[in-house]
FILO-630324 format. One record per residue: x, y negated, z negated of N, C-alpha, C, O in turn. Coordinates in steps of 0.001 Angstrom, whole numbers, plus 500000, padded with zeros to 6 digits. Each point is the difference from the previous one (the first is absolute). Layout:
BEGIN
XYZXYZXYZXYZ ...
REM end
This chain:
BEGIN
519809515717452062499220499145500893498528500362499859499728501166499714 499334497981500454498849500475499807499441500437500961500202499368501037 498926501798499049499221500357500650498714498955500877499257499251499367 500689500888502094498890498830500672498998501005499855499998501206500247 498844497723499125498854500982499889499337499777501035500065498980500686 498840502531499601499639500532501157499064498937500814499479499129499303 500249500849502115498767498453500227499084500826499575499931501169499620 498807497184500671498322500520499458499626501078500684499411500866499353 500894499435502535499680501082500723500194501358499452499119500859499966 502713499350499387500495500952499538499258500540498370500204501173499687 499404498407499856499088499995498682498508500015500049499257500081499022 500240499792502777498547500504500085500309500923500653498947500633499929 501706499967500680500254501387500871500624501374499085500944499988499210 498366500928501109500093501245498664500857500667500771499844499957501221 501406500912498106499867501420500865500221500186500247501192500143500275 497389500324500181499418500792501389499680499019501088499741500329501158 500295498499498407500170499437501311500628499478500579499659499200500872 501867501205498704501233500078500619500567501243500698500758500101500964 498478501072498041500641500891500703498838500956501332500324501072500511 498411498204499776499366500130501037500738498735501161500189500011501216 500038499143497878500507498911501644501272500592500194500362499695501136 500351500891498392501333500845500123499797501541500286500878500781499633 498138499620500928499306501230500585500913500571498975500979500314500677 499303500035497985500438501210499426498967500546499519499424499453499059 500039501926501553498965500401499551500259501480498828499177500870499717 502082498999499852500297500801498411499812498927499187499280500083499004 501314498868501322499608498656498548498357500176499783499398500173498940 499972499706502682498486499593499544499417501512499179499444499936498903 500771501278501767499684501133498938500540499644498695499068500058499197 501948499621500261500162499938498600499395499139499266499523500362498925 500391498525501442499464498968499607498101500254499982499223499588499138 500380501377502371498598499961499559499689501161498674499142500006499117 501847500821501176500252501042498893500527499422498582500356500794499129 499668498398500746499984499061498568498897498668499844500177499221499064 498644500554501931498879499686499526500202498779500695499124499137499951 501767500712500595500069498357501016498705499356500514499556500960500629 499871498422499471498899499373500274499698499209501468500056498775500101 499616502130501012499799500114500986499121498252500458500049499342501040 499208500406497616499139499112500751500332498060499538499251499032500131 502320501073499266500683499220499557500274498888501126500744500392500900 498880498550499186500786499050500971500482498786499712499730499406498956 501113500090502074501371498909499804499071498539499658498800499777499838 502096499621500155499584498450500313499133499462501141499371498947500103 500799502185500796499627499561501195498843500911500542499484499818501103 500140501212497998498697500560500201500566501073501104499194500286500885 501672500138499153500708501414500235499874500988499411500652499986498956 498578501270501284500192501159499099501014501000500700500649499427500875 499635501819498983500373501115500521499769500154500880500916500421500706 498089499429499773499665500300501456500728499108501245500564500194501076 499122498943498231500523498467500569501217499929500650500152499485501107 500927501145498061501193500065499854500426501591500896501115500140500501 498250500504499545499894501277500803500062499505501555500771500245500928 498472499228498980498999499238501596501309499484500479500688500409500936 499532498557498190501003499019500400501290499965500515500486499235500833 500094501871498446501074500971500383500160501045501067501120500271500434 497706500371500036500072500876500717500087501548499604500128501043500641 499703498517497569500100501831499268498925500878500183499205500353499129 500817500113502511498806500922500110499795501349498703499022500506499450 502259499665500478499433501160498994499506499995498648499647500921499263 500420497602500548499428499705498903498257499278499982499132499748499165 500981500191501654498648499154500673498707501471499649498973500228499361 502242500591501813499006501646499570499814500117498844498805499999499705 502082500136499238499657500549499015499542499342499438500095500570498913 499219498233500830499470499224499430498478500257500183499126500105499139 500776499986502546498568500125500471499272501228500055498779500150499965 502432501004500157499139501072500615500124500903498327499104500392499252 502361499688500634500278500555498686498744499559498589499077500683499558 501108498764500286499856499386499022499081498831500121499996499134499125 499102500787502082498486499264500449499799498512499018498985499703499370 501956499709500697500385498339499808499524498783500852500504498886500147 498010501855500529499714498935500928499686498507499452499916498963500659 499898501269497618499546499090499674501080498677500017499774498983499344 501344501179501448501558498963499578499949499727501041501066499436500248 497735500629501466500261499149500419499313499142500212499013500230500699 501175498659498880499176498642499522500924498860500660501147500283500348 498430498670499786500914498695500614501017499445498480499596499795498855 501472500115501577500896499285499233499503498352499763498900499664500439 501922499394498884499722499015499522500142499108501547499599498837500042 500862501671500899499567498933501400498687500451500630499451499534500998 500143501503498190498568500474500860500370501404501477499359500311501004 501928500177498425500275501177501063500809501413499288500918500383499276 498037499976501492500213501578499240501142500323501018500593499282500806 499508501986498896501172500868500614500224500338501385501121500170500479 497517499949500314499908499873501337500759498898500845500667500315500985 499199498375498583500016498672500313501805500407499274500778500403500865 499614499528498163501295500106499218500651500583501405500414499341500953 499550502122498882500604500832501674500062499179500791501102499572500343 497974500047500089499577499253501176501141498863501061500374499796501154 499834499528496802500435498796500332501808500106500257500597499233500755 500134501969498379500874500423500514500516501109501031501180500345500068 497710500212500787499907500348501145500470501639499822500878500448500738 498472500405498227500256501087500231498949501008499957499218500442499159 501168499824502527499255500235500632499668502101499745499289500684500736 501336499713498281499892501603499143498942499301499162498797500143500222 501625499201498941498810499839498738498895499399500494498976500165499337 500931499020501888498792499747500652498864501339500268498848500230499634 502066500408501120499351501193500088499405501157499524499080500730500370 502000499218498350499137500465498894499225499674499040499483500784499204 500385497912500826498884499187499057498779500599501296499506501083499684 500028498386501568499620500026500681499050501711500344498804500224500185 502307500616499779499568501546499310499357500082498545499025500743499884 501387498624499092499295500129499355498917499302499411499744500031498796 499527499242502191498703499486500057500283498687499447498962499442499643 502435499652500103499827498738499699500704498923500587500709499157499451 498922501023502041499966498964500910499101498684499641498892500438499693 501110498432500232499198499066500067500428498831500930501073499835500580 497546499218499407500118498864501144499602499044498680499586498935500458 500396501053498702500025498773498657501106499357500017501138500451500129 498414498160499700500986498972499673500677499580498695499381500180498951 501999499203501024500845499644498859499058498336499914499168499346500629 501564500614498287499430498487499411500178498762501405499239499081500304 501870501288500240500178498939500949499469500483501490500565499717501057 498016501214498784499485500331501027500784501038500673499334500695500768 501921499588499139500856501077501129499419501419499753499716500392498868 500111500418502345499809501270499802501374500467500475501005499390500368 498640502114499475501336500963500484500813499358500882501152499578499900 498047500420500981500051499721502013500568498364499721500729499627500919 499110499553498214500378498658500232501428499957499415500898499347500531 499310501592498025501673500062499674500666500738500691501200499872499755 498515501048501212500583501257500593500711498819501318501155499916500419 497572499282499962500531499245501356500812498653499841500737499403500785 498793500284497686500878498706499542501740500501499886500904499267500402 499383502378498853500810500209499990500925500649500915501170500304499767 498113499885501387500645500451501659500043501848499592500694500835500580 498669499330498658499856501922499637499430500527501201498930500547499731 501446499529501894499091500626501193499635501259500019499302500491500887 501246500252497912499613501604499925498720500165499198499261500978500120 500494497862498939498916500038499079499328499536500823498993500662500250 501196498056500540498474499294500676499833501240500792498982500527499553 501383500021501159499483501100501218499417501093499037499065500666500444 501371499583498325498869501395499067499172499103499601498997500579499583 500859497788500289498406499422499334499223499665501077498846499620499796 501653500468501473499242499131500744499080501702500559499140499811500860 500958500964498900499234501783500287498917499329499376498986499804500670 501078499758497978498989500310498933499481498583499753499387500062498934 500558498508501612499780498923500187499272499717500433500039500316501189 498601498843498364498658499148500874500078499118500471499541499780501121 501302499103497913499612498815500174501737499162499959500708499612499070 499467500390502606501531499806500167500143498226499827501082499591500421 498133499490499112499956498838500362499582499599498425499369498943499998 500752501428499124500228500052498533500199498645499536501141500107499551 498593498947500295500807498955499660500041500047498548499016500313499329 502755499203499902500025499923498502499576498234499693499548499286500895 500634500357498070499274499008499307500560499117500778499184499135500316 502204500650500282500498498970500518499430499818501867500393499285500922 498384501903498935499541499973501524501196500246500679500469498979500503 500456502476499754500915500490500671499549501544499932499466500617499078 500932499806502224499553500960500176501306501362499857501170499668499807 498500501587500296501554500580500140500883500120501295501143500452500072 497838498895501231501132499557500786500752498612499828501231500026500000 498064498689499844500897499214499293501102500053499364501069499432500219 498511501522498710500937500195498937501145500859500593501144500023499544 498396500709501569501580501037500478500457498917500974501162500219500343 498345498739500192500849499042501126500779499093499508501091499733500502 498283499509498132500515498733499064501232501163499449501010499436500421 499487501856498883500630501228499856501199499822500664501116500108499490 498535499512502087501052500312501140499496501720500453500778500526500795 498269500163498858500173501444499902499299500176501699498808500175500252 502100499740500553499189500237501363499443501629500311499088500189500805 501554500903498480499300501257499966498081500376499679499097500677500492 501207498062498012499012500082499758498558499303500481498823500323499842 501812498624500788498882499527500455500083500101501303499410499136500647 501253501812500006499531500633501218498999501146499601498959499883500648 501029501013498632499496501114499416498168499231499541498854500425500151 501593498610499405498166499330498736499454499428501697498804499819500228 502222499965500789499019499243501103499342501073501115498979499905500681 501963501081499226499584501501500708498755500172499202499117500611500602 500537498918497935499173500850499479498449498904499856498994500274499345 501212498667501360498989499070500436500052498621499269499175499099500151 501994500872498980500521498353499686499178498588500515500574499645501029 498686499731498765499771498841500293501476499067500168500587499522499028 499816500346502229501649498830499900499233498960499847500008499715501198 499385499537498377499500498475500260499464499483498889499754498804499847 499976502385499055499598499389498905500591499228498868500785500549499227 498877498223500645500538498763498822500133500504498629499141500807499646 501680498903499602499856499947498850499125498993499425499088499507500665 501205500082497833499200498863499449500404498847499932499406498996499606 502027501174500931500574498612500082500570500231501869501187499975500324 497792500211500549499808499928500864501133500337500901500189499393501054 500734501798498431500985500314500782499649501026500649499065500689499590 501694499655501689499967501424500903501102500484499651501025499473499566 498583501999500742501139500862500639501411499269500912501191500227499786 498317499014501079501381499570500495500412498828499585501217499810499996 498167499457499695500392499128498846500978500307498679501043499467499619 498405501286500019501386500422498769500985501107500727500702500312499038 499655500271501790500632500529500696500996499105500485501174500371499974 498451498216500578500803499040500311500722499490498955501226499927499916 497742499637499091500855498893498720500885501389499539501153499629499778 498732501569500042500983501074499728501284500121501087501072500497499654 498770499168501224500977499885501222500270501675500012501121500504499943 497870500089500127499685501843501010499642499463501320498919499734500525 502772500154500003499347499865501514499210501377500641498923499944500594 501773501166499178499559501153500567498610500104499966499311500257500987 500154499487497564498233500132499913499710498767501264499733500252501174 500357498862498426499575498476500786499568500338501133498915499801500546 502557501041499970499672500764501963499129501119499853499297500172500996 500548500542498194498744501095499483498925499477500092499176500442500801 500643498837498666498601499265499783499629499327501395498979500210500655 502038498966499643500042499486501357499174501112500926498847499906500419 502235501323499791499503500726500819498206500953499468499320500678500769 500486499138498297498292500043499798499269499410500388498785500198499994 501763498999500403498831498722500411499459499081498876498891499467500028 502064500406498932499390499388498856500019498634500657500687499618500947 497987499432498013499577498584501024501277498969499409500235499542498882 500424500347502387500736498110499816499650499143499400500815499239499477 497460500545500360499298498581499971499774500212498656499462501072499726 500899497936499062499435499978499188498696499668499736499318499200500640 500320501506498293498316499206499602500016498702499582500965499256499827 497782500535500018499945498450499576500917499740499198501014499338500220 498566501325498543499926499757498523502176500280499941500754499497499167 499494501087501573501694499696499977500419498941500249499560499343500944 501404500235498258500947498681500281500914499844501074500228498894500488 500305502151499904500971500033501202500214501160500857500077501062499381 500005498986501518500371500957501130501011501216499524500720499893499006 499246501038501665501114501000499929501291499571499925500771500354499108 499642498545502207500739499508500468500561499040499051501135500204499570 497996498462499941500561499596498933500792500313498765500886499347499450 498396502206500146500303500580499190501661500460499991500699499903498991 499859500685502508500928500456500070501070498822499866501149500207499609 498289498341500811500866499132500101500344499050498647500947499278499685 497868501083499728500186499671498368501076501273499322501079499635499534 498670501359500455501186500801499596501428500269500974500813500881499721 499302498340501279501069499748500320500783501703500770501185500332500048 497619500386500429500062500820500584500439500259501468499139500466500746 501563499394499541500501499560501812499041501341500747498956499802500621 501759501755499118499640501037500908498562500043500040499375500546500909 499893498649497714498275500770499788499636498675501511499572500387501087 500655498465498673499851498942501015500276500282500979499447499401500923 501407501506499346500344500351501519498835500736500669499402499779501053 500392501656497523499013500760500677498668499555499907499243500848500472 500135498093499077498767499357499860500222499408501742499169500227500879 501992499074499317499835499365500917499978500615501526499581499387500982 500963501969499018499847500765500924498769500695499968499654500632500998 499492499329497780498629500703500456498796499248500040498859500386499746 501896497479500921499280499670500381499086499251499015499244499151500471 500756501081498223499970498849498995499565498521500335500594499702501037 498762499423498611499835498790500442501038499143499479499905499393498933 501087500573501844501066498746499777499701498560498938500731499369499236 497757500499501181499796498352500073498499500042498682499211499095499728 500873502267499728498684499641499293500356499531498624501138500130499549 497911499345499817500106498808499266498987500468498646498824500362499968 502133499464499027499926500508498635499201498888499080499715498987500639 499921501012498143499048499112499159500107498929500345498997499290499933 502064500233500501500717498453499514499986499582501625500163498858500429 499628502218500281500262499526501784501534500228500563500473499731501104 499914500653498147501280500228500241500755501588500759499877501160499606 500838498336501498500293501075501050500935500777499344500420499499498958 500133501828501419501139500612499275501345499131500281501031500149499344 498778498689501989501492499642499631499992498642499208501135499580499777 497747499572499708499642499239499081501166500875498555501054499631499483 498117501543500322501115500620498903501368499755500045500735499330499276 499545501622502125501324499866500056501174498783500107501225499883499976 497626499341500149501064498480500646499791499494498072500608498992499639 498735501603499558499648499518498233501225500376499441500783499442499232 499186502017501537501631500509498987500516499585500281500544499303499144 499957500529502184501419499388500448500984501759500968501138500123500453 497747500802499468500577501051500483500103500015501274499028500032500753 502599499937499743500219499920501137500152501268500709499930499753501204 500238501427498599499059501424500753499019500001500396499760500122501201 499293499727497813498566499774500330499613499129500970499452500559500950 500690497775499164499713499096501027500496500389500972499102500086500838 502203500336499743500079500197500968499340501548500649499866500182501210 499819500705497890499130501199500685498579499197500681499424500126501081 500374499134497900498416499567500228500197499122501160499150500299500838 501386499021499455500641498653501307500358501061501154499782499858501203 500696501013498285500280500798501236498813500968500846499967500497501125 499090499481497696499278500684500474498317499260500466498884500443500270 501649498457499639498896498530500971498870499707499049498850499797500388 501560500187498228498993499095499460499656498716500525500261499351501013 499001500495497848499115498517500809500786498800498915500023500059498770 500456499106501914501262498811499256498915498984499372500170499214499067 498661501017501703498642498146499481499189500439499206498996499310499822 501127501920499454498342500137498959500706499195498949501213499982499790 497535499136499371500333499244498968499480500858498712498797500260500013 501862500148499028499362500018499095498726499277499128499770498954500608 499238501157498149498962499041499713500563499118499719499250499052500235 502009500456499233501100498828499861500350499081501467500750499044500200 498482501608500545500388499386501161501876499978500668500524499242500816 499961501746498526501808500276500363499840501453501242499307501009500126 501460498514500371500699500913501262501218500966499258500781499621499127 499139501682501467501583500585499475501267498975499799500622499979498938 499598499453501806500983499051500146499974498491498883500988499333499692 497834500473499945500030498911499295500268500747498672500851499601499206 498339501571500569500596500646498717501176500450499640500294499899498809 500986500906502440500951500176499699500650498208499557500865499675499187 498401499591501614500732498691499935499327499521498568500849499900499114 498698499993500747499756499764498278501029500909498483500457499613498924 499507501516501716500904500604499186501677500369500412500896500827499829 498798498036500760501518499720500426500796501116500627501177499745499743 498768501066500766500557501306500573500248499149501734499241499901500964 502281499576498777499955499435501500500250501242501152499885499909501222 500414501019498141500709501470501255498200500284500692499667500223501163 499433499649497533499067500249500638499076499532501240499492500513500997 500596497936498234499716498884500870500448500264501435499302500130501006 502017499920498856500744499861501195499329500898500893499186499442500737 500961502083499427499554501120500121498356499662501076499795500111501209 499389499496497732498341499397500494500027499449501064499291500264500971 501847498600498910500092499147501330500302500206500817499403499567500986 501952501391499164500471500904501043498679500626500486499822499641501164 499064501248498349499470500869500129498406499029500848499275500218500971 500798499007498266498793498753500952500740499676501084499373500252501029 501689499300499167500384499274501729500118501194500663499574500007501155 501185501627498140500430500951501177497983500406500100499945500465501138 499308499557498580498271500574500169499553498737500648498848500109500421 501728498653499811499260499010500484500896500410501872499393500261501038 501654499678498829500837499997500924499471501483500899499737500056501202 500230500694498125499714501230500499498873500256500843499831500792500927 499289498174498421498422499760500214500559499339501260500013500650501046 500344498383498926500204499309501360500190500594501366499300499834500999 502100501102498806500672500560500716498977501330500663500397500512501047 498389499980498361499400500952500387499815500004501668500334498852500294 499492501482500313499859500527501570501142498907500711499976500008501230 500614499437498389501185498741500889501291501147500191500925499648500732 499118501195498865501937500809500807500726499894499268501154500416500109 498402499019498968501637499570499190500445500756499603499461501060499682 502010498568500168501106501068498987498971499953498552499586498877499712 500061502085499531499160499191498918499830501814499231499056500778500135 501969499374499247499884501310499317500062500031498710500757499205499442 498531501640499853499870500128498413501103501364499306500058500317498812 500641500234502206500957500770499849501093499552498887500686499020500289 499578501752498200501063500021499407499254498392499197500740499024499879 497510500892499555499772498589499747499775500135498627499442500925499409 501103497944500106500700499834498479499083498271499410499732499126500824 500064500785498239499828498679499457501583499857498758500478498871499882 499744501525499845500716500175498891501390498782500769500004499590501161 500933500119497853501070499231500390500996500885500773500237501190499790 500275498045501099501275500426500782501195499753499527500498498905499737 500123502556500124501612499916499452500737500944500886500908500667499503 498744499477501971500337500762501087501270499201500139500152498816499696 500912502177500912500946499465500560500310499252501184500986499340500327 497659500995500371500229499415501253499300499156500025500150499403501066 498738499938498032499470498506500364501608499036498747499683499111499210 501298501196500886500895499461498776500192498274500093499725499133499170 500860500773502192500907499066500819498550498643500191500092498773500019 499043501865500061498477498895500288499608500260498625498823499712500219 501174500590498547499280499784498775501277498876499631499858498807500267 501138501616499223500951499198499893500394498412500355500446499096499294 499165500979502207499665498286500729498666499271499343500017498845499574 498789502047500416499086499313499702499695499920498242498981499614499429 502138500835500066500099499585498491500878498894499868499817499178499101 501529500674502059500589498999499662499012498706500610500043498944499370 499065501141501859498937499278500317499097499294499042499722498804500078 499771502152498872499025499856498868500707498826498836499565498975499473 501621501708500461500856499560498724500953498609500488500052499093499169 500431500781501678501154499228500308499286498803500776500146498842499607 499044501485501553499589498982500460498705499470500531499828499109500831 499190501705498443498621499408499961500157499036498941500787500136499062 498312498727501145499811499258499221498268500119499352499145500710500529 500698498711498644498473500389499044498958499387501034500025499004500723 498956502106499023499332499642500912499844500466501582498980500216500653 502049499838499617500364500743501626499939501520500414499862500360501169 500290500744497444499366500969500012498443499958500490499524500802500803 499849498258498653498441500499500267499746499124501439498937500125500608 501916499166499772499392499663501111500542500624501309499664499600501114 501373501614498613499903500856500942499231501271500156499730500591501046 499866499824497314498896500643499613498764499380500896499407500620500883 500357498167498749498405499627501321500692500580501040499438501056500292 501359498773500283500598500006501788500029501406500015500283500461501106 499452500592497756500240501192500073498449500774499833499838501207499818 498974497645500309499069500422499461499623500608498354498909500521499771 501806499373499513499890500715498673498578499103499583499824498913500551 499272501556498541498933499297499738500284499298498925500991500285499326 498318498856500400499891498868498694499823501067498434500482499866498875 498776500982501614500144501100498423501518500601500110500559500284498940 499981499877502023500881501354500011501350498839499447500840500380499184 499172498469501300501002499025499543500093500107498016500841500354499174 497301498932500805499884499591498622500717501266498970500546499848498907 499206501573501967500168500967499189501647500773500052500142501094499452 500871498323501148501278499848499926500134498793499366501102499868499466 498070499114500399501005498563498979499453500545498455500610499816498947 498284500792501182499832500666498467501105500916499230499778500457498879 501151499714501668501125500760498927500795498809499967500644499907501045 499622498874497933500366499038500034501043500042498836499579500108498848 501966499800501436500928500433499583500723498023499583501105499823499487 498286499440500758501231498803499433499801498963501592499378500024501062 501527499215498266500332498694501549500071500542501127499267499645500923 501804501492499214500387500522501330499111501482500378500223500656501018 499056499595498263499379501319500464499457499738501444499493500915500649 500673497315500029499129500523501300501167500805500979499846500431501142 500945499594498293501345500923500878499723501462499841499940500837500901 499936499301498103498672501518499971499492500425500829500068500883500856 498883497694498485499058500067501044500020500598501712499489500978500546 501359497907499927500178499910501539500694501117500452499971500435501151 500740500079497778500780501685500746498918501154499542499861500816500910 499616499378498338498712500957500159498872500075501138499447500950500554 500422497456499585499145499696501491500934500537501000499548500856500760 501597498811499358501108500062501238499618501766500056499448500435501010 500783500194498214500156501749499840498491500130500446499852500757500959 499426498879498732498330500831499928499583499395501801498899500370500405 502104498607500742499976499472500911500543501486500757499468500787500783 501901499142498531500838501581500617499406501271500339500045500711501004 499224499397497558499259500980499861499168500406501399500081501094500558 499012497646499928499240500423501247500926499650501177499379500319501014 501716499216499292500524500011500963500749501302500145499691500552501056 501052500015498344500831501523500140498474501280500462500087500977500744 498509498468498409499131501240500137499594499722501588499719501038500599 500212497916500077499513499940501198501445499667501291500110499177500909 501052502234498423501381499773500485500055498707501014499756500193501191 500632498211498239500482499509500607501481499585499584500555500562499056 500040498471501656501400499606499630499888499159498581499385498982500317 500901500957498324500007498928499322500522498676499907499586498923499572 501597501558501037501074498672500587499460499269500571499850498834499633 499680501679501491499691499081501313498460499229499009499811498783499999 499361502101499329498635499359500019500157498629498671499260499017499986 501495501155499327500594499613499200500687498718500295499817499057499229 500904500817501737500453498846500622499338498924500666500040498786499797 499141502130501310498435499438500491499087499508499500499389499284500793 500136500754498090499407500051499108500170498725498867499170499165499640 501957500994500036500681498620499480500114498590500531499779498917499459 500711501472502004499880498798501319498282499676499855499557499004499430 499763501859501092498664499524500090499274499071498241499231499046499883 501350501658499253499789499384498872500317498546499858499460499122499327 501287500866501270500633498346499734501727500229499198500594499018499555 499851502017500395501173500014499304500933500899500869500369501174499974 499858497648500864501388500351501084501498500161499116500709500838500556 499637498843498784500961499826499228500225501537499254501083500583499954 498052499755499664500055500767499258500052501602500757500535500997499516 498823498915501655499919500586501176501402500607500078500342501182499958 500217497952500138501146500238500899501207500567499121500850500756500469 499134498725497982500537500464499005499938501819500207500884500855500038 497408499205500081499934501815500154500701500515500885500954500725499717 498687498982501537500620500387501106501905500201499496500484501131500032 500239497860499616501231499922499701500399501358499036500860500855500214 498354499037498845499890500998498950500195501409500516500870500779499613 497968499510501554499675501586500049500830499903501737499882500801500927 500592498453499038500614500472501488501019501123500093500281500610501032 500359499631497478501110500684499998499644502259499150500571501058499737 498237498310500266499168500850500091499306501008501052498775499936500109 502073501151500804498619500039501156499430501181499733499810500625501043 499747500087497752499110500767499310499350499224499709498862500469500018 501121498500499683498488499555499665498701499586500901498936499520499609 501508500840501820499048499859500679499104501456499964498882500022500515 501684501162498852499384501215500467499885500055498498500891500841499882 498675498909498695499228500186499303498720500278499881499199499432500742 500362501518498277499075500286500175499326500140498570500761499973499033 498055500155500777499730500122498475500173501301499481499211500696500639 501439500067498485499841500808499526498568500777498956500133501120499508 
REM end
């Protein structure tokens, strides 16, 4: 069989510079004891030293430097980083210290701008950042991409470390060049733990101008539930409005993510900001056809309109156990059931929406249930999604459904049909004590 010949790496690397990255320091005596060539490097602008550093072969590092006074090998490799920065970047924190003892600490940058302190914190090394940050001026460093080495330990996930770079006077607020923060990429990373770190610094909520979207958006574009939670418990602006004008639940009603809308509904966004398109959350879930969502909005506009009403009047009127999401409780069963055979069996077209008016539903909230348009009969759909999103606020403001339901029908003009219910749920008497789950 033939032999695979060696790669291009394996055919620029001598040695000795295998058997320094393999700390055997009898190979490297024999080999320097047969004339090996100390100042030989790879493809990649690696010498001996390099490979010393990199590894952690303090005792070869010595003998290189002190033995045998080789200061001249430490020079930047072909990324522009010498051996300091090499250590650095794999976090060992002995050869730090002894580069550092022996007078070749530096704050010079690699080609891509990083110093020590920026790979030490990019790579979560907290034993190295705490020995560079002794010997450190300038903690706010930015590399070419305008990131600093706390950035770089938060975007990391490394919360050690950028507790340690902020003890040591961290700017939290500073942008990169493509105008990101610290908690900004912390979010799109989904590090909740940093997120509440940062949180608890006091890092700023408000984006700058020159950002496209909120914190908040951010979490709801990556589909982050817990980071949204804790944005929203520290008070976050629910309702602020990203390039396009668009609220975080504008997003959420885009995906179609039904976690998200209902955190945000639950937690009293605002249902009327229009985007620059001039669309409401609701017209957008209703454009992208997401009827769970739709549905959800509307529930969430009559129970905030209703609620609004009910303020200082006594009413039974509690937000206890409050849900937008669909009901598949056992105990609203016996009344979903009637008002599907209601929807399906004996509405006729058309008669859905005109108990919808009698129900107050608005002229958008209609248009935006006939927008999931399924064929001839979808207004039977139709009229049992209205019928449910009716339920919805009658169980939250515990009244009887039966009874309002019946009443309701009479006053409508559809006695007939009235009485059908009544017949239906009489044999039912749990269904007067339903409740929404």
């Amino acid at each position: 069989m033939e032999m695979q010949r060696p790669t291009t790496t394996a055919l620029k690397r001598t040695a000795l510079h295998f058997a320094v990255a393999r700390s055997h320091t009898s190979a490297v005596d024999f080999l320097l004891h047969h004339k090996a060539r100390l100042d030989m490097a790879d493809q990649e602008g690696m010498n001996a030293l390099h490979f010393a550093a990199q590894n952690n072969s303090v005792k070869i590092v010595d003998y290189f430097l002190q033995d045998l006074h080789l200061t001249d090998l430490n020079k930047p490799d072909g990324r522009g980083r010498k051996p300091f920065l090499l250590a650095s970047e794999k976090g060992h924190a002995d050869m730090i210290n002894n580069l550092i003892a022996l007078k070749l600490f530096t704050s010079e940058k690699d080609q891509e701008g990083n110093t020590a302190l920026h790979l030490a914190a990019k790579n979560g090394h907290s034993e190295v950042v705490e020995i560079l940050l002794k010997q450190w001026e300038e903690i706010n460093d930015l590399n070419q991409n305008g990131e600093t080495p706390f950035y770089l330990s938060v975007e990391g996930g490394h919360e050690k470390c950028a507790e340690l770079l902020l003890e040591a006077g961290s700017d939290i607020n500073i942008l990169t060049h493509n105008n990101s923060s610290a908690l900004q990429i912390a979010i799109q990373n989904g590090h909740l733990s940093l997120v509440t770190f940062l949180i608890d610094k006091n890092i700023d909520l408000v984006p700058k101008p020159e950002q496209k979207n909120s914190p908040l958006h951010l979490a709801v574009i990556n589909n982050h539930l817990p980071v949204v939670k804790t944005l929203l418990d520290a008070n976050h602006d629910i309702n602020f409005l990203n390039h396009r004008q668009e609220t975080p639940l504008h997003l959420a009603a885009d995906l179609g993510n039904v976690e998200l809308v209902e955190m945000l509904l639950k937690a009293g966004c605002d249902l009327k900001t229009m985007d620059k398109n001039g669309k409401t959350a609701l017209a957008v879930a209703s454009r992208s056809n997401y009827a769970l969502i739709v549905d959800m909005i509307i529930k969430a506009e009559r129970y905030y309109a209703t609620e609004q009403a009910h303020l200082g009047h006594g009413d039974d009127w509690s937000d206890f156990g409050l849900s937008f999401k669909q009901d598949h409780s056992i105990q609203t069963k016996q009344i979903r059931s009637s008002l599907w055979n209601l929807a399906y069996n004996q509405l006729k077209p058309q008669e859905w929406k005109k108990l919808a008016l009698f129900w107050k539903f608005t002229d958008e909230q209609i248009r935006a249930i006939e927008e999931q348009w399924t064929g001839k009969k979808s207004y039977k759909e139709h009229g049992h999604r209205m019928l449910l999103i009716w339920l919805h606020g009658i169980l939250l403001a515990h009244q009887n459904p039966v009874k309002h339901i019946y009443e309701d029908l009479v006053a409508a003009g559809f006695q007939h049909l009235a009485e059908k219910i009544r017949a239906q749920s009489s044999t039912d008497v749990d269904s007067r004590k339903c409740e929404i789950s």
